[in-house]
MIVEXZA-385516 format. One record per residue (C-alpha): residue number from 1; residue in three letters; chain; x negated, z negated, y. Coordinates in steps of 0.1 Angstrom, whole numbers, plus 2048, in hexadecimal, padded with zeros to 3 digits. Each point is the difference from the previous one (the first is absolute). Layout:
% residues N
NODE  num  residuo  cadena  east   up  north
NODE  NUM      ALA       A     X    Z      Y
...
***
This chain:
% residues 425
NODE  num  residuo  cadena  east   up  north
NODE    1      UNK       A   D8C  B12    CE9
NODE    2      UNK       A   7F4  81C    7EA
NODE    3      UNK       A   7DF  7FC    7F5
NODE    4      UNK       A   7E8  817    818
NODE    5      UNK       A   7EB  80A    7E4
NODE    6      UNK       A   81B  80A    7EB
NODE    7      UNK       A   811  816    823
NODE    8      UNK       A   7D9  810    801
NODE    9      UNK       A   7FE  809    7DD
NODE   10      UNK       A   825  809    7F9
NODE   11      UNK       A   80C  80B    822
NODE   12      UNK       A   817  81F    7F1
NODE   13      UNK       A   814  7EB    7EE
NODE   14      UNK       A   808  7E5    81A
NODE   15      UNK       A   808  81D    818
NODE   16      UNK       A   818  808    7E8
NODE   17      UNK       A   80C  7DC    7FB
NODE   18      UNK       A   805  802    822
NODE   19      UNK       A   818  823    801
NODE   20      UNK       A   818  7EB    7E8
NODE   21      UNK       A   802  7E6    818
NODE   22      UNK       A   806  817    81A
NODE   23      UNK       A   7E0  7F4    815
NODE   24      UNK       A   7EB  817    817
NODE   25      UNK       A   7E1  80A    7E4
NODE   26      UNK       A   7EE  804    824
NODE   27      UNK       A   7F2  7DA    7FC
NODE   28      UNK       A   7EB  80D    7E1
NODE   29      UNK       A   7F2  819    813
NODE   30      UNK       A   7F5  7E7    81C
NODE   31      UNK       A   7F6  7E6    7E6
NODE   32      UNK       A   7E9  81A    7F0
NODE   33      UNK       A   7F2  808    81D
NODE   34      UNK       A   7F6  7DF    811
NODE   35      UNK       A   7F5  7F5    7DD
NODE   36      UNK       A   7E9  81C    7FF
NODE   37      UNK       A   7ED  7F7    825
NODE   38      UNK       A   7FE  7DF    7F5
NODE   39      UNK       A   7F3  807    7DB
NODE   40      UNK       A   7E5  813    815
NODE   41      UNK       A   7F6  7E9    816
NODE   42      UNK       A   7FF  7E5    7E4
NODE   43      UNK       A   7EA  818    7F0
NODE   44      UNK       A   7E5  801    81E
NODE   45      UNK       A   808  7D9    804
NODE   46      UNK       A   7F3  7FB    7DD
NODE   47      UNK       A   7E4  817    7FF
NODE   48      UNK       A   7F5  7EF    822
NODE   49      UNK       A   801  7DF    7F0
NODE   50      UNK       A   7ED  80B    7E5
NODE   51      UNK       A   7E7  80E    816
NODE   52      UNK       A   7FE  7E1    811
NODE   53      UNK       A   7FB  7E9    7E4
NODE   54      UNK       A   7E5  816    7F3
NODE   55      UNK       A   7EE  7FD    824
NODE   56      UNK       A   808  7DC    7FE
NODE   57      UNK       A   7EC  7FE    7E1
NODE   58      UNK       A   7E2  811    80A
NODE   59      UNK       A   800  7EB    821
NODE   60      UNK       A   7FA  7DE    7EC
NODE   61      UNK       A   7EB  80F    7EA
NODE   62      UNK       A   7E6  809    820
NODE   63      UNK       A   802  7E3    80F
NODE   64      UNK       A   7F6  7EF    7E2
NODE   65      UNK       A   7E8  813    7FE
NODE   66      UNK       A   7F8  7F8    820
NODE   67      UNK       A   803  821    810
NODE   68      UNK       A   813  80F    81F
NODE   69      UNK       A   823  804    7FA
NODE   70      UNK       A   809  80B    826
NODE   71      UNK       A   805  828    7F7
NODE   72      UNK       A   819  7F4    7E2
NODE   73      UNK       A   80F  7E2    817
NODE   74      UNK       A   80D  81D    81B
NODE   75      UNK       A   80B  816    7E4
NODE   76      UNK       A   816  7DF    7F3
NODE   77      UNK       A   811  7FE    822
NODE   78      UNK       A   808  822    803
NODE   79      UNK       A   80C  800    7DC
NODE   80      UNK       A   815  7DF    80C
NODE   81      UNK       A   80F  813    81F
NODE   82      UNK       A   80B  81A    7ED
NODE   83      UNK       A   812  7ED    7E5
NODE   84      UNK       A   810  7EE    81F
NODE   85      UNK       A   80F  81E    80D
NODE   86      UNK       A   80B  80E    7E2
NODE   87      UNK       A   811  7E2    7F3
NODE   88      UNK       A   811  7FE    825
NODE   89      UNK       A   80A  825    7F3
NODE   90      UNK       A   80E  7FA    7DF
NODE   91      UNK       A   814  7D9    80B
NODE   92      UNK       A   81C  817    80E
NODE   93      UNK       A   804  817    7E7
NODE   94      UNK       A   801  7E7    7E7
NODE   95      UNK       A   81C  7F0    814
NODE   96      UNK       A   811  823    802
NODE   97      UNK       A   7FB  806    7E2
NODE   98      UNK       A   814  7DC    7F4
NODE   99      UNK       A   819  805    818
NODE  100      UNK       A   806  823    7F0
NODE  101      UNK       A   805  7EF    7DD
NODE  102      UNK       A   819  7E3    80E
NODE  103      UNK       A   817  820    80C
NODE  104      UNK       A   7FE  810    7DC
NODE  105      UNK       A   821  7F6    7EB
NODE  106      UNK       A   7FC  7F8    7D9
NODE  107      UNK       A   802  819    7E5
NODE  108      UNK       A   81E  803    7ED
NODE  109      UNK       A   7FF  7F8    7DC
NODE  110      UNK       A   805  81C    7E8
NODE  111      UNK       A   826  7F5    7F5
NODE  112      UNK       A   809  801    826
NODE  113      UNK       A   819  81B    806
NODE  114      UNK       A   7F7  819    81B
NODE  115      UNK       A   814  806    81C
NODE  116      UNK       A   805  7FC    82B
NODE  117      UNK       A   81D  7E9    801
NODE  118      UNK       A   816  7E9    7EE
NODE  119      UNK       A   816  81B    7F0
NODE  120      UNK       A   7E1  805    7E5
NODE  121      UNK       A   802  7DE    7F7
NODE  122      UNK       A   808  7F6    7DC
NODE  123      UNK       A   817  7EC    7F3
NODE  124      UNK       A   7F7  7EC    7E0
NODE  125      UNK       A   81D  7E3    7F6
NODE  126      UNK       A   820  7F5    813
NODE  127      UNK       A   80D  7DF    7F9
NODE  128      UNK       A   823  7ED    800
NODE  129      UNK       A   820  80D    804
NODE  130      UNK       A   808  80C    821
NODE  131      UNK       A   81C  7E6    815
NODE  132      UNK       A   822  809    802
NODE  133      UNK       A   81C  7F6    81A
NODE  134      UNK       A   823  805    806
NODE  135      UNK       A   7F8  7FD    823
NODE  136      UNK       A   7ED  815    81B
NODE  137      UNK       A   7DD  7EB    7FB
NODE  138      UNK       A   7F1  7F4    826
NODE  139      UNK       A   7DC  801    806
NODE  140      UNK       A   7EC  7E1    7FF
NODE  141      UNK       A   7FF  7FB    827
NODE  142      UNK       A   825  7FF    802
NODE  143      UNK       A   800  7E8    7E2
NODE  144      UNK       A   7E7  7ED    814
NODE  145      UNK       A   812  7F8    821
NODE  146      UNK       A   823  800    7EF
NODE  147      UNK       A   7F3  7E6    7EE
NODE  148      UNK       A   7EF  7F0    81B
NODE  149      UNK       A   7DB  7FF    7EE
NODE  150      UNK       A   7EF  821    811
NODE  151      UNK       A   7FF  802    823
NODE  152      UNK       A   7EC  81D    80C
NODE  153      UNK       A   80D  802    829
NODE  154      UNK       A   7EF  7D9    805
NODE  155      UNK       A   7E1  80A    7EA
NODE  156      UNK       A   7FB  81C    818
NODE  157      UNK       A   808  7EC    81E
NODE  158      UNK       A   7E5  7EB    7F7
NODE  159      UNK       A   7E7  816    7F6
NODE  160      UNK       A   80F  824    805
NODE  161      UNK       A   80C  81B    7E5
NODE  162      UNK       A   7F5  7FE    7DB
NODE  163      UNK       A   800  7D9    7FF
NODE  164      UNK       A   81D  7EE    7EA
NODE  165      UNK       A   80E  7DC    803
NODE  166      UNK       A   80C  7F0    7E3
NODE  167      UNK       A   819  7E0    802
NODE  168      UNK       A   80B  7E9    7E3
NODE  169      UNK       A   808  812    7DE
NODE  170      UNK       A   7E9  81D    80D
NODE  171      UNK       A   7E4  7E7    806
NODE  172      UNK       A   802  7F1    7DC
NODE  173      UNK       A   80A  822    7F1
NODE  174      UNK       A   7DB  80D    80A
NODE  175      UNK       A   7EE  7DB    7FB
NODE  176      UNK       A   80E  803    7DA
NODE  177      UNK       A   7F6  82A    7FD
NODE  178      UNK       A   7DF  7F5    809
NODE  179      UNK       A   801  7E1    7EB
NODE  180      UNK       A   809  811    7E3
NODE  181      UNK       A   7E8  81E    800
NODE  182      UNK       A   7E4  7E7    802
NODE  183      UNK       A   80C  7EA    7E4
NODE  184      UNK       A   801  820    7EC
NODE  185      UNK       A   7E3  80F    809
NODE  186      UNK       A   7EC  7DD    7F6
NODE  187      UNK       A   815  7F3    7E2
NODE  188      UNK       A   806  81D    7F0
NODE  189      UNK       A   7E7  81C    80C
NODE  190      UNK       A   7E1  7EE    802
NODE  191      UNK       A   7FA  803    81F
NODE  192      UNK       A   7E8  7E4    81A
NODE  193      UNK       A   814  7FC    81F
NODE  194      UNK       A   7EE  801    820
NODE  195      UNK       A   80F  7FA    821
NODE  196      UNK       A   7E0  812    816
NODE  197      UNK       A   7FD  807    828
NODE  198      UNK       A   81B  813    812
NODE  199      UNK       A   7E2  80A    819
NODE  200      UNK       A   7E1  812    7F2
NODE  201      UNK       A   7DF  813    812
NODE  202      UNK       A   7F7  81E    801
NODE  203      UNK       A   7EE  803    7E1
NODE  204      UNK       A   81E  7F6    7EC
NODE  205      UNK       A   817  81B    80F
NODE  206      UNK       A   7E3  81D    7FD
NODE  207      UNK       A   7FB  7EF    7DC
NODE  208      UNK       A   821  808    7F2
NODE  209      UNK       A   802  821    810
NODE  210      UNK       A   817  7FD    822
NODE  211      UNK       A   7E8  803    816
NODE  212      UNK       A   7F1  812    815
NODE  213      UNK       A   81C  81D    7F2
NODE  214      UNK       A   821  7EA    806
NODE  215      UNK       A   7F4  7EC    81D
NODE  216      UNK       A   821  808    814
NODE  217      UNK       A   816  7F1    7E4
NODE  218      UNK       A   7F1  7DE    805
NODE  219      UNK       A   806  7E1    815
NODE  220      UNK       A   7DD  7FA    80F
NODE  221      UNK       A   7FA  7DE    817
NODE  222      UNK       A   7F7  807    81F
NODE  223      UNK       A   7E3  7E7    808
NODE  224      UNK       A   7F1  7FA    7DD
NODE  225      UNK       A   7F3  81D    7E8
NODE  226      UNK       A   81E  7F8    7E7
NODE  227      UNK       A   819  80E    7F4
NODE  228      UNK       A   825  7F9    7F2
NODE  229      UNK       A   804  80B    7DC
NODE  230      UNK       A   817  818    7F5
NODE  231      UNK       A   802  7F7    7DB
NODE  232      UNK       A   7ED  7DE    7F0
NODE  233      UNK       A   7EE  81B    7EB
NODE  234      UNK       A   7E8  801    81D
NODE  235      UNK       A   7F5  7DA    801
NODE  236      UNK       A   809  7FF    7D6
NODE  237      UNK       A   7E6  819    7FC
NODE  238      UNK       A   7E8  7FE    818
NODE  239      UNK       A   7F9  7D9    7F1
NODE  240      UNK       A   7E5  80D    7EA
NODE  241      UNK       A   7F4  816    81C
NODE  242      UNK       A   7D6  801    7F8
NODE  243      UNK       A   803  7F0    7E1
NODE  244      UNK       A   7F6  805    7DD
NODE  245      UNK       A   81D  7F5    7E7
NODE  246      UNK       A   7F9  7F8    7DE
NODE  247      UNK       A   80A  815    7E3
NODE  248      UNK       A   812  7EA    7EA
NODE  249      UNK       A   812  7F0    81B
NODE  250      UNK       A   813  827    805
NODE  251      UNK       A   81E  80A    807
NODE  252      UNK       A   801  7E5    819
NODE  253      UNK       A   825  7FF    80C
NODE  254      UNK       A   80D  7F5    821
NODE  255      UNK       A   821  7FE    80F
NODE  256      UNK       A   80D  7F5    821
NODE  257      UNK       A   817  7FC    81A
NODE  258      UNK       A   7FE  80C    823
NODE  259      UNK       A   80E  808    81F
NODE  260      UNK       A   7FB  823    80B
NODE  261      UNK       A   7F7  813    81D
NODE  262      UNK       A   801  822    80A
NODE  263      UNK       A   805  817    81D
NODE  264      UNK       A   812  81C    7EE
NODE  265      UNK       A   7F1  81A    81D
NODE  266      UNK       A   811  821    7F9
NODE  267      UNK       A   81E  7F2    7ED
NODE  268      UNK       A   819  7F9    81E
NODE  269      UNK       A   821  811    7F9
NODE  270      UNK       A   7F9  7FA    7DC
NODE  271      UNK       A   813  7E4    7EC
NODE  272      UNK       A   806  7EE    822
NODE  273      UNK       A   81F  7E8    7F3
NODE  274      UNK       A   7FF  7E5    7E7
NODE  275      UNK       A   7DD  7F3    7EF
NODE  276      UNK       A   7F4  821    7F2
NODE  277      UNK       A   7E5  805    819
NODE  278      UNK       A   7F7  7E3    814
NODE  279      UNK       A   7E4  7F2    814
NODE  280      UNK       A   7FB  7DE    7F0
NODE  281      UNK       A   80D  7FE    7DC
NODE  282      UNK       A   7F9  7EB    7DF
NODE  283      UNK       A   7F2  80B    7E2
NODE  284      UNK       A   7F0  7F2    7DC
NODE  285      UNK       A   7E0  814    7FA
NODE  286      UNK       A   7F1  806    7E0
NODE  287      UNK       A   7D8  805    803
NODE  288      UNK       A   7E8  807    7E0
NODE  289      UNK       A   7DB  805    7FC
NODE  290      UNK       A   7F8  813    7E0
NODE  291      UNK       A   7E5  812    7F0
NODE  292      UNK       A   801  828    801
NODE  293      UNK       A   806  802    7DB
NODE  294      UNK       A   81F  7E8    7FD
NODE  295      UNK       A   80F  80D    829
NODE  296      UNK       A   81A  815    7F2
NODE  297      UNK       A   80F  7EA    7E4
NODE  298      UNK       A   803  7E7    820
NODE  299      UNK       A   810  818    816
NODE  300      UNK       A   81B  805    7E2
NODE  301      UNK       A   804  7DA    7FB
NODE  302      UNK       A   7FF  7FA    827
NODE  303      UNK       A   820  814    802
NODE  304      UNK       A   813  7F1    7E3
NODE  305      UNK       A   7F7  7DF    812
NODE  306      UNK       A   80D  80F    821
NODE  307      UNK       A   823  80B    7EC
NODE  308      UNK       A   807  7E4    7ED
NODE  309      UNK       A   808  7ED    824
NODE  310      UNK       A   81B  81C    808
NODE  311      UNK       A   808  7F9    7D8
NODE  312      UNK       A   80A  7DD    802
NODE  313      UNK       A   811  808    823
NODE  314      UNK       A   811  817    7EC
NODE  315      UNK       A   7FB  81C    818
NODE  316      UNK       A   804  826    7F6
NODE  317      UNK       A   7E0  812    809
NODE  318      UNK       A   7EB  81B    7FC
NODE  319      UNK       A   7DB  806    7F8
NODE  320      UNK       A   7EE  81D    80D
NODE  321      UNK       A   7DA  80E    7FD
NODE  322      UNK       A   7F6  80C    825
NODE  323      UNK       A   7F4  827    804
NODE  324      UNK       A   7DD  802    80F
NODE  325      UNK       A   811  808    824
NODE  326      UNK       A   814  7DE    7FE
NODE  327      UNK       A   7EA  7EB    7F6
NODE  328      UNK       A   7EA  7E6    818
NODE  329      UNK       A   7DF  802    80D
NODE  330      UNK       A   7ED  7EB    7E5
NODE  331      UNK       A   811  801    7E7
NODE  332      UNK       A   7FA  818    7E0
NODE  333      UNK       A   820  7FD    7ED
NODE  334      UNK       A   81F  7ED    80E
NODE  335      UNK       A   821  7F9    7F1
NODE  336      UNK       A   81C  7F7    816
NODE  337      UNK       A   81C  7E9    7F6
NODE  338      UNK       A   823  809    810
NODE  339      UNK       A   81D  7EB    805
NODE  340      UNK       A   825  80C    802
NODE  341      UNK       A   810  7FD    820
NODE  342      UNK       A   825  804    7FD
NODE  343      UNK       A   80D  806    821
NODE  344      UNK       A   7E7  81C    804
NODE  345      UNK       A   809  80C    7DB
NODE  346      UNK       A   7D4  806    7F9
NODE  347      UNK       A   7E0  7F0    7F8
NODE  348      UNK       A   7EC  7ED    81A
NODE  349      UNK       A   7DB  7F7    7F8
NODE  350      UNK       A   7FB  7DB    7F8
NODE  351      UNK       A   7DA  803    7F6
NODE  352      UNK       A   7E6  811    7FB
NODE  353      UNK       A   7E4  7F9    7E5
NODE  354      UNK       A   7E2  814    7FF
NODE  355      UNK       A   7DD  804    7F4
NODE  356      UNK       A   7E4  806    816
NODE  357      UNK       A   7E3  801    7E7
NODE  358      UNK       A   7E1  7F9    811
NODE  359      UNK       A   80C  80C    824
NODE  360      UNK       A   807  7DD    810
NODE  361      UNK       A   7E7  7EC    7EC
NODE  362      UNK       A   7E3  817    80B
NODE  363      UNK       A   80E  7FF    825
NODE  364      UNK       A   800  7DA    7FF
NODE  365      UNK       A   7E0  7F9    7E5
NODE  366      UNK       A   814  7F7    7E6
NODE  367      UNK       A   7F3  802    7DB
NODE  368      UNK       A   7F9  7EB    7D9
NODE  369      UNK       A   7E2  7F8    7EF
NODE  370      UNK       A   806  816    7DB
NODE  371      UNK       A   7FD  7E6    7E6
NODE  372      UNK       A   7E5  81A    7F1
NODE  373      UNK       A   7ED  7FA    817
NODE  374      UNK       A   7F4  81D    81D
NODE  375      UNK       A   802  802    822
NODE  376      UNK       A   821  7F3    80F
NODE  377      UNK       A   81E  819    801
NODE  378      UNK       A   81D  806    81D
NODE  379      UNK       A   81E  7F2    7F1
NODE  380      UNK       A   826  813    805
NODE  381      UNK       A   819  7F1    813
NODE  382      UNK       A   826  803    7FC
NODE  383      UNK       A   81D  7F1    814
NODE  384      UNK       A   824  803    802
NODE  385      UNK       A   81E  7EC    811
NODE  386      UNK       A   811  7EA    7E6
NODE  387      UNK       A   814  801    819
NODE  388      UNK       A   808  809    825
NODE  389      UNK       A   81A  7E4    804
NODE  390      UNK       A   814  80A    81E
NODE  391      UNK       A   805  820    7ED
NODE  392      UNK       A   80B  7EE    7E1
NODE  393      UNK       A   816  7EC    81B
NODE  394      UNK       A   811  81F    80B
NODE  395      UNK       A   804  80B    7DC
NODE  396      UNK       A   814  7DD    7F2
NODE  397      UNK       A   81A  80A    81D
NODE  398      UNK       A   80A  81C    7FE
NODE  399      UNK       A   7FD  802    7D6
NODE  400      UNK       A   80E  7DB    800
NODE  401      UNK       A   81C  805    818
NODE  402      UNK       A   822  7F4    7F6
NODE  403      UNK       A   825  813    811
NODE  404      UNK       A   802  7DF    814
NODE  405      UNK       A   7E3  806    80F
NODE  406      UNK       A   7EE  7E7    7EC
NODE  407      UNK       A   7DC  7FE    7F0
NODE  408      UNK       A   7FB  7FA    7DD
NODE  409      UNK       A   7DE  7EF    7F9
NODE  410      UNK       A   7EE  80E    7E7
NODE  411      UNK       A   7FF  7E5    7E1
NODE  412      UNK       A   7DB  7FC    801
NODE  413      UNK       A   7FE  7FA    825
NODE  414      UNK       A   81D  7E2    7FE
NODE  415      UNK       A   7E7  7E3    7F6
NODE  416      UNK       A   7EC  803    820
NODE  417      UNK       A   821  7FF    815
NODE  418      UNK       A   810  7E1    7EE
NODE  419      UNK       A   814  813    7E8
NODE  420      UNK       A   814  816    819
NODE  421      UNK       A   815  81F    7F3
NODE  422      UNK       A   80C  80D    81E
NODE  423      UNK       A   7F3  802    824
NODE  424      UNK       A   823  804    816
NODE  425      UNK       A   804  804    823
***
């Protein structure tokens, strides 16, 4: 959430944040408006209050003095009604005005490119040579039930479409992807693992920024006020939800894995074979809490801890810097990571790490105690996938794949699947 103060007192050039994005400016307007009824009304609340302590005051002193107070008594009550009815005025604006500010998206930082779509993005690195075959490569879904590991017809018989089975070497294949990511992650990144709720409140999902905007993209139970997350960077972050952290103790780095769930309203007839776009998929999430000086330094060393996983897979990939029209609601600055997919001959997005600044943490109450001393400061949060493991799945096929229809495992993964080269039909 953007700070309300700062929409007030810089409105022109969030309206203008908001043109990039290619947002409606309209919500200013409204914000500006509401904000100025209920600046007014605080303004008459206050004086009124003011008014009333200063009758309050003379009250005590008469009756000290032993003289009557009745004339000053009535005035009190009708100083007291009218505060009432005023503060019954100003309650919904204030709410209005709140709700307002959870709809507002976060500026883009100055380095963002501008632009409507994903054809303004920019690419920065590419990585890894790209596969070659003397053979017509498959795509991963054929791999998959050729090789008897992927079966999506009984995953959807079960559960409907966008759900995926896996049997045998497709079972330990993503147990050792996941496996992997979090021994990197902790051994080598520094990160504190944390295995958190798959089913969080309210708070947590407005708190991270997916509701009330994306409400239809989530998984909601039905008789309890909870709701099924669609990344861990919900529950990851939302742990220090109302608290104060300490200074010295930042960055604090989490990662962890989760099952994911999500609704994908709007996508049908988009990506609707193999594990591209599912309904319940596995990822590694990479979560940080830094102070505003120090966020973008994290963001850069977030990503390089996101890449060296499709590194040591030895994956080719991609890195590109989102255009303000691409980029998601919270964040500020996001890079996406994206994985060669060789039956499709392109790039497929694999994660997503971004900076948020002070957009989540002020939405959920989430700030440091400077070491210098001062009034407690919103912290920035960052996230990224480090990484989404049925989409790293997908990629080992179809870059992996052998004329024989074989599946080469990748050298790192071979330890957590009792030294086997090859997964064969």
């Amino acid at each position: 959430m953007i700070d309300p103060k700062f929409i007030r007192a810089n409105h022109k050039i969030v309206k203008e944040a908001l043109d990039k994005r290619g947002v409606d400016g309209a919500v200013v307007a409204k914000f500006l408006k509401v904000d100025e009824n209920w600046r007014k009304l605080n303004f008459e609340i206050d004086e009124l209050k003011a008014k009333k302590n200063t009758v309050s005051d003379e009250v005590g002193k008469l009756k000290k003095e032993k003289q009557d107070a009745a004339g000053l008594i009535s005035e009190m009550k009708v100083l007291s009604d009218k505060l009432k009815e005023l503060e019954e005025k100003a309650r919904p604006l204030e709410d209005e005005l709140k709700n307002i500010c959870l709809t507002i998206p976060n500026i883009p930082h100055s380095t963002v490119p501008v632009g409507n779509d994903a054809s303004k993005n920019k690419e920065i690195l590419r990585h890894g040579e790209l596969p070659k075959f003397d053979f017509p490569p498959k795509p991963h879904w054929e791999i998959g039930k050729d090789l008897g590991i992927l079966d999506l017809d009984r995953a959807a018989k079960t559960s409907g479409s966008r759900f995926a089975a896996l049997f045998g070497m497709g079972a330990a294949l993503e147990r050792a992807i996941i496996s992997f990511m979090l021994d990197v992650h902790t051994k080598e990144n520094g990160y504190r693992e944390v295995l958190a709720p798959y089913m969080v409140n309210k708070e947590s999902m407005v708190g991270t920024g997916q509701l009330p905007k994306f409400e239809e993209e989530l998984y909601k139970m039905k008789d309890d006020e909870l709701y099924l997350i669609p990344t861990a960077e919900v529950s990851v972050t939302n742990i220090h939800r109302d608290e104060v952290l300490k200074a010295e103790a930042l960055p604090v780095k989490y990662v962890s894995y989760s099952a994911c769930f999500r609704r994908e309203a709007g996508s049908y007839g988009k990506d609707i074979k193999g594990l591209i776009r599912q309904h319940q998929f596995n990822k590694v999430e990479l979560v940080k809490f830094s102070k505003p000086a120090d966020s973008y330094g994290e963001l850069e060393s977030l990503t390089h801890d996101a890449e060296k996983i499709l590194k040591l897979l030895g994956l080719h990939y991609r890195v590109v810097l989102l255009c303000t029209g691409d980029m998601g609601f919270a964040s500020a600055k996001t890079y996406d990571l994206e994985v060669w997919f060789s039956s499709e001959n392109r790039f497929r997005e694999i994660s997503s790490c971004s900076n948020f600044e002070d957009f989540q943490a002020r939405r959920a109450n989430i700030k440091f105690k400077p070491s210098s001393g001062g009034k407690p400061e919103f912290v920035h949060t960052l996230n990224g996938s480090g990484l989404a493991v049925g989409r790293a799945f997908a990629a080992i096929l179809e870059n992996y794949q052998q004329k024989d229809g074989s599946v080469r495992v990748p050298e790192v993964l071979r330890k957590y699947m009792d030294g086997l080269e090859l997964i064969n039909k």
